[in-house]
KEDRENKE-50754 format. One line per 4 residues: their letters; for each residue x, y, z of N, C-alpha, C, O, CB. Coordinates in Angstrom, 2 decimals. Glycine has a CB too. Layout:
BEGIN
a> X:Y:Z:X:Y:Z:X:Y:Z:X:Y:Z:X:Y:Z; ...
This chain:
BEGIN
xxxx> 0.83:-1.19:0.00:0.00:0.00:0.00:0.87:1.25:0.00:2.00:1.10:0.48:-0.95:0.00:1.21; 0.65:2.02:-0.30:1.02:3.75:-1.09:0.50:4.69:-0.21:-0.27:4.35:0.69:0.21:4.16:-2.74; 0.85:5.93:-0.40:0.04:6.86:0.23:-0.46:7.48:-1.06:0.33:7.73:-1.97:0.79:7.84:1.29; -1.69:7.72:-1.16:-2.62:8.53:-2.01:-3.24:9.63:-2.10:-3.41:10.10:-0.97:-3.33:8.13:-2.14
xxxx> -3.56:10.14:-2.75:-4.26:11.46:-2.34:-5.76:11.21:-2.97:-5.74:10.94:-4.18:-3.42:12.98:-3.01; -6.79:11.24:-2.48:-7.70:11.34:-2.76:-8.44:11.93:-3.70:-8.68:13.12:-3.50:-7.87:11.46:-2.13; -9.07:11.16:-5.18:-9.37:12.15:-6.33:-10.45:12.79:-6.00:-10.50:13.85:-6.62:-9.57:11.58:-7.66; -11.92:12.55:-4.84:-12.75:13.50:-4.99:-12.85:14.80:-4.03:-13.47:15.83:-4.30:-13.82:12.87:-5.03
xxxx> -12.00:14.49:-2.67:-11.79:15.28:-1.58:-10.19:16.05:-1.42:-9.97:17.12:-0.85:-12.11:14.31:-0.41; -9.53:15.46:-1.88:-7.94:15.90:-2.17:-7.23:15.56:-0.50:-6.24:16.14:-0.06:-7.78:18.00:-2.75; -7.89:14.65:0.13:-6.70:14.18:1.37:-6.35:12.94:1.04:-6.77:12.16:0.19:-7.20:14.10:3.02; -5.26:12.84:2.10:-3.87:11.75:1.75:-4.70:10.63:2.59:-5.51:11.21:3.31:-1.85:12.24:2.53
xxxx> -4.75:9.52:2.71:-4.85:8.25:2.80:-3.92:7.29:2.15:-3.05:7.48:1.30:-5.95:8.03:2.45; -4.43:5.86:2.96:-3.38:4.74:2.52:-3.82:3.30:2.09:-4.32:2.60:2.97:-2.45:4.49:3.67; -3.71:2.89:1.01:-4.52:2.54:-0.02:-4.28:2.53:-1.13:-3.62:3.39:-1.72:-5.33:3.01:-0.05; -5.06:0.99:-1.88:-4.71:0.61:-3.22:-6.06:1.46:-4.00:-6.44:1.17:-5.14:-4.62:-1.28:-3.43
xxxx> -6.51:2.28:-3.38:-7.96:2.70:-4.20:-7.95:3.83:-4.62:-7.05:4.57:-4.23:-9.23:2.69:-3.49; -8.99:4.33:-5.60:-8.61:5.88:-5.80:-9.00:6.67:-5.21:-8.51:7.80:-5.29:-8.80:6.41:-6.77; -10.33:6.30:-4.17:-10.44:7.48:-3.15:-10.54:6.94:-1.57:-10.54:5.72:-1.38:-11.86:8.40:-3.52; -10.59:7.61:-0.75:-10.03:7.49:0.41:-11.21:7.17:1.27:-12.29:7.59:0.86:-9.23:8.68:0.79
xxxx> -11.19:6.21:2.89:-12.39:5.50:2.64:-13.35:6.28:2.82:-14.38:5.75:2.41:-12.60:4.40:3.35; -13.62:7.77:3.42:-14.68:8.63:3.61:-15.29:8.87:2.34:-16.52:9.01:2.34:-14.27:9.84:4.24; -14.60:8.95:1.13:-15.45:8.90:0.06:-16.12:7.78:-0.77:-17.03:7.83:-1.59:-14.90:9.46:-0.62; -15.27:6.63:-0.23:-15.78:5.33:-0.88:-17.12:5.35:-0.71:-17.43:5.73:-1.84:-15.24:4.03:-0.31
xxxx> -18.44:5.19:0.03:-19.09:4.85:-0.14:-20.20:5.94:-1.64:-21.06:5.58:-2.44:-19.26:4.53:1.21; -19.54:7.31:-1.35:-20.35:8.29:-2.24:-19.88:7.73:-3.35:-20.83:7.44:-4.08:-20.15:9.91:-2.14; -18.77:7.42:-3.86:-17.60:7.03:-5.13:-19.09:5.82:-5.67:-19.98:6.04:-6.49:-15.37:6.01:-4.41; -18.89:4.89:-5.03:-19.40:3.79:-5.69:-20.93:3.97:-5.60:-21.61:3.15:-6.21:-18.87:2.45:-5.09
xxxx> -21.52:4.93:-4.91:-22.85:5.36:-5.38:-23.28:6.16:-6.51:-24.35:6.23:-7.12:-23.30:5.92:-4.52; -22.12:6.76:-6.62:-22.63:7.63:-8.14:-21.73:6.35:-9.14:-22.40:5.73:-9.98:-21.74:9.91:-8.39; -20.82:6.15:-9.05:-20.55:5.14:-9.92:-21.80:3.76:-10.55:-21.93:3.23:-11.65:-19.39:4.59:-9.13; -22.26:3.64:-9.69:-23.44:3.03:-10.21:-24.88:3.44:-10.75:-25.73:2.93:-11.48:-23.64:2.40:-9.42
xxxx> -24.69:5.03:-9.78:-25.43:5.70:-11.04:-25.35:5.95:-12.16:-26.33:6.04:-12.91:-25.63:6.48:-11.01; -23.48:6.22:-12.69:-23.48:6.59:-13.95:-23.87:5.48:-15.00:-24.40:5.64:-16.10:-22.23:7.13:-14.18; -23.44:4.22:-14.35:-23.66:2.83:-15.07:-24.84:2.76:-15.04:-25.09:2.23:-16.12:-23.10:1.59:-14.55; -25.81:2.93:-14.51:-27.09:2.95:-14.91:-27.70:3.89:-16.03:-28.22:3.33:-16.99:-27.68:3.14:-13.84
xxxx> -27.69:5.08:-16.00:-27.63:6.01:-16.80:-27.12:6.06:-18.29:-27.62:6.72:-19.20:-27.10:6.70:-16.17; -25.75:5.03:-18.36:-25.39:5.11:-19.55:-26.42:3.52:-20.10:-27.08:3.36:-21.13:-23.49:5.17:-19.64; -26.26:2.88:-19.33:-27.03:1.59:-19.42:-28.42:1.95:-20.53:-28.57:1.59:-21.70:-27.58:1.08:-17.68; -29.26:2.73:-19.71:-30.56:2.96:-20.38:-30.60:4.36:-21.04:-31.72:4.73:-21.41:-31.74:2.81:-19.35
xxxx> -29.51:5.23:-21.24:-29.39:6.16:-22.61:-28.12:5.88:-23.68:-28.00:6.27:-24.84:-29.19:7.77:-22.10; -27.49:5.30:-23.08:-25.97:5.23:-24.02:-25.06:6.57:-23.50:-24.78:6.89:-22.35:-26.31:5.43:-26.05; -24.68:7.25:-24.80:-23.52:7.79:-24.74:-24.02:9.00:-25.63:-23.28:9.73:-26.30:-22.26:6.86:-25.21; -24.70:9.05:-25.58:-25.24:10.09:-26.63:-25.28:11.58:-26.34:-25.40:12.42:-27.23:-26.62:9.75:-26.93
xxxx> -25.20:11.83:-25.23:-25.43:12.79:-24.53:-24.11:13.61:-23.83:-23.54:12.79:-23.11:-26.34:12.26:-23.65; -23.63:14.51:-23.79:-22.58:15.13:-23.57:-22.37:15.20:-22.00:-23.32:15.31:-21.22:-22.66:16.37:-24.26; -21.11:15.15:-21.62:-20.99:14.77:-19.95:-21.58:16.28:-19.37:-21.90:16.25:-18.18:-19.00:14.35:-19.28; -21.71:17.25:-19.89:-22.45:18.31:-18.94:-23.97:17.52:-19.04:-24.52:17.34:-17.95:-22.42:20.23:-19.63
xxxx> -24.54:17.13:-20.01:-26.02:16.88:-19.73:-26.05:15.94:-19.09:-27.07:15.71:-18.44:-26.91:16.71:-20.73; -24.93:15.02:-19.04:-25.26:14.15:-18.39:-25.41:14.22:-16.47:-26.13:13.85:-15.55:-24.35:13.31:-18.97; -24.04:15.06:-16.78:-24.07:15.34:-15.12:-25.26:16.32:-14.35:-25.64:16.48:-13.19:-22.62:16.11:-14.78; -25.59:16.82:-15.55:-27.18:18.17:-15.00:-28.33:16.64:-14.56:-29.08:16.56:-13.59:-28.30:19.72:-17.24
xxxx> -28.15:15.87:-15.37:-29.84:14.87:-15.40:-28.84:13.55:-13.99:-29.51:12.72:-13.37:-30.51:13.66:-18.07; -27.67:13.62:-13.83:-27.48:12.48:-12.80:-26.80:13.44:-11.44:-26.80:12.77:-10.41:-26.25:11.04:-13.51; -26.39:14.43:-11.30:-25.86:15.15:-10.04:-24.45:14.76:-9.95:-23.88:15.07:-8.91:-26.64:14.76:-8.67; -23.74:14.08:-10.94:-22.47:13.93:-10.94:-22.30:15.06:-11.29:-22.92:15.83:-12.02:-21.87:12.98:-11.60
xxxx> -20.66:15.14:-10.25:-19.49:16.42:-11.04:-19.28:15.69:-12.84:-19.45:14.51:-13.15:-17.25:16.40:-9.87; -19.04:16.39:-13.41:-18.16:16.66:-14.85:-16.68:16.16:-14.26:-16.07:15.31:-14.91:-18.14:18.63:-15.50; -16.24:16.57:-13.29:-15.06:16.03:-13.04:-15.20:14.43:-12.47:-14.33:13.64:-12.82:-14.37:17.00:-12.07; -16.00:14.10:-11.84:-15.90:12.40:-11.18:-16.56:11.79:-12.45:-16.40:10.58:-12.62:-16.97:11.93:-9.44
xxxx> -17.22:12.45:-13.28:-18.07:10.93:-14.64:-16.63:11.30:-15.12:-16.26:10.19:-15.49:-20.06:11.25:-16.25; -15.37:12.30:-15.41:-13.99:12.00:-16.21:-13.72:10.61:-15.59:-13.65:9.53:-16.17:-12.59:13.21:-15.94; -13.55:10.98:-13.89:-12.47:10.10:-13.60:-13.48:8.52:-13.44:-12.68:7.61:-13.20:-11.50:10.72:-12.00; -14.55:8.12:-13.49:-15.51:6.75:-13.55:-15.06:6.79:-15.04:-15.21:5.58:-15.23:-17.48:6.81:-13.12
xxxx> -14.63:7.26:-16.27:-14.74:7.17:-17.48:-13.05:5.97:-17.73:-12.72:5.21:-18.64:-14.89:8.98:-18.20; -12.43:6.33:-16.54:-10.78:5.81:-16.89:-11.52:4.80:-16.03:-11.89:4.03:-16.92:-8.98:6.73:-16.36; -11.89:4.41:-15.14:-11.58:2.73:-13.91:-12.05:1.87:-15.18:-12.67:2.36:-16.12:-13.01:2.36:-11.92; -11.68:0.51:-15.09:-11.13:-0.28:-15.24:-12.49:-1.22:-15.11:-12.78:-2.09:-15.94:-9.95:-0.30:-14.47
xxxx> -13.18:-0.93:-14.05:-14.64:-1.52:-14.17:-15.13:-0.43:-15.11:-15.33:-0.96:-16.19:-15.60:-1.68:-12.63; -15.28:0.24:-15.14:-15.99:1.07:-16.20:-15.86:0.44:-17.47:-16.78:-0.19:-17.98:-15.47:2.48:-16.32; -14.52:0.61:-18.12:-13.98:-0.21:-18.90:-14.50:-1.29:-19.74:-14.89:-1.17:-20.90:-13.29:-0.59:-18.31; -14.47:-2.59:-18.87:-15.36:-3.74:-18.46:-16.52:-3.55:-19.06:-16.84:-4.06:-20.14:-15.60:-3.92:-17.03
xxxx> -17.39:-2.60:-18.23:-18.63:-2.39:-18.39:-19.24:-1.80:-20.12:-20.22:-1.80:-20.86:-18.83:-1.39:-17.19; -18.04:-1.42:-20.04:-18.17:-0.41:-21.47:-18.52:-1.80:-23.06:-19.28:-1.93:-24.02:-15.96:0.74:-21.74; -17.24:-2.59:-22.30:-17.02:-4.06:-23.57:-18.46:-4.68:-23.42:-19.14:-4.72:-24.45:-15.54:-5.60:-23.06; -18.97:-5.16:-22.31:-20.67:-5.88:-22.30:-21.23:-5.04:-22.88:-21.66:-5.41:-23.97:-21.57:-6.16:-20.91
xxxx> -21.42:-4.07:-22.62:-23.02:-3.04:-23.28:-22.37:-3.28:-24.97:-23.09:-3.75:-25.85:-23.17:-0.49:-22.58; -21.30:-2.98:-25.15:-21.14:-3.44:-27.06:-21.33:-4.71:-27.33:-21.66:-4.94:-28.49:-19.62:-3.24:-27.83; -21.16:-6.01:-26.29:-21.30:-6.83:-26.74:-22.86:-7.66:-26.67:-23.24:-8.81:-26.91:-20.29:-7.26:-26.36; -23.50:-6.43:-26.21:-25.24:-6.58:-26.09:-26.09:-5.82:-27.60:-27.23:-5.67:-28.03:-25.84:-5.48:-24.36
x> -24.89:-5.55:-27.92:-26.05:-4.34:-28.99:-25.76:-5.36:-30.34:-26.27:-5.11:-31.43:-25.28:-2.00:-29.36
């Protein structure tokens, strides 16, 4: 384990994760919002509209756009259509 800095709050923690555990639980709640959201509109929609219609920052749907589950998630939904 590393010391990190936290991508949505900006404090240091220690940890293989990208945010620190006070934000974990918000992290993976909008994270599953966004996966829902893209789920039943796609991609069609520009990350400001998206974030006006889901309450995500523009900055946290960037950083859910790089993880790795996202990723993942991204290859099933193409391999559904």
């Amino acid at each position: 384990m590393e010391l990190n800095k936290c991508s949505r709050c900006g404090n240091f923690y220690v940890s293989n994760t990208n945010v620190c555990p006070k934000c974990s639980a918000k992290d993976n709640f909008e994270f599953s919002n966004f996966k829902s959201y893209v789920q039943e509109n796609g991609f069609e929609n520009s990350l400001n509209t998206i974030s006006n219609e889901t309450g995500i920052t523009v900055q946290n749907l960037n950083r859910f756009l790089e993880y790795e589950d996202f990723q993942n998630f991204q290859k099933t939904l193409g391999n559904l259509n």
